[in-house]
Steps between C-alpha positions, in 0.01 A plus 500: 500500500573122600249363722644152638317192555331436770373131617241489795401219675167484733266193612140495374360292806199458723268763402658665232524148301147611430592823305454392120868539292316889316436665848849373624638668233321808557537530836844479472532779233317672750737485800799557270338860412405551859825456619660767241725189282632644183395217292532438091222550326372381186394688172159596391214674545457307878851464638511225749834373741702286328518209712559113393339226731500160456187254431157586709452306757114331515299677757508339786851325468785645720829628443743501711776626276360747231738772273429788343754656270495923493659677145 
């Protein structure tokens, strides 16, 4: 099966710039299984989402232009 890529793009601002980079990521693992997604998962004994993002943003800092990448 060929899952294709997927880029998402989302604001981390007022008082969500708060959330640390870790619970960001989790979170959002979390609403992709909520919402049924079909996404890639890695090997191992934990399998986890595949999903690229780009450098953590400092707690505290906003984003107005964020991207996720889905495999």
């Amino acid at each position: 099966m060929v899952r294709p890529r997927v880029r998402i793009r989302f604001a981390k601002q007022s008082a969500l710039r708060l959330i640390g980079h870790r619970e960001l990521t989790s979170s959002l693992e979390r609403l992709f299984r909520r919402a049924g997604l079909s996404l890639g998962m890695s090997g191992g004994y934990r399998p986890k989402p595949r999903l690229n993002f780009p450098l953590a943003l400092a707690v505290g800092i906003e984003g107005r232009r964020e991207a996720w990448n889905l495999n």
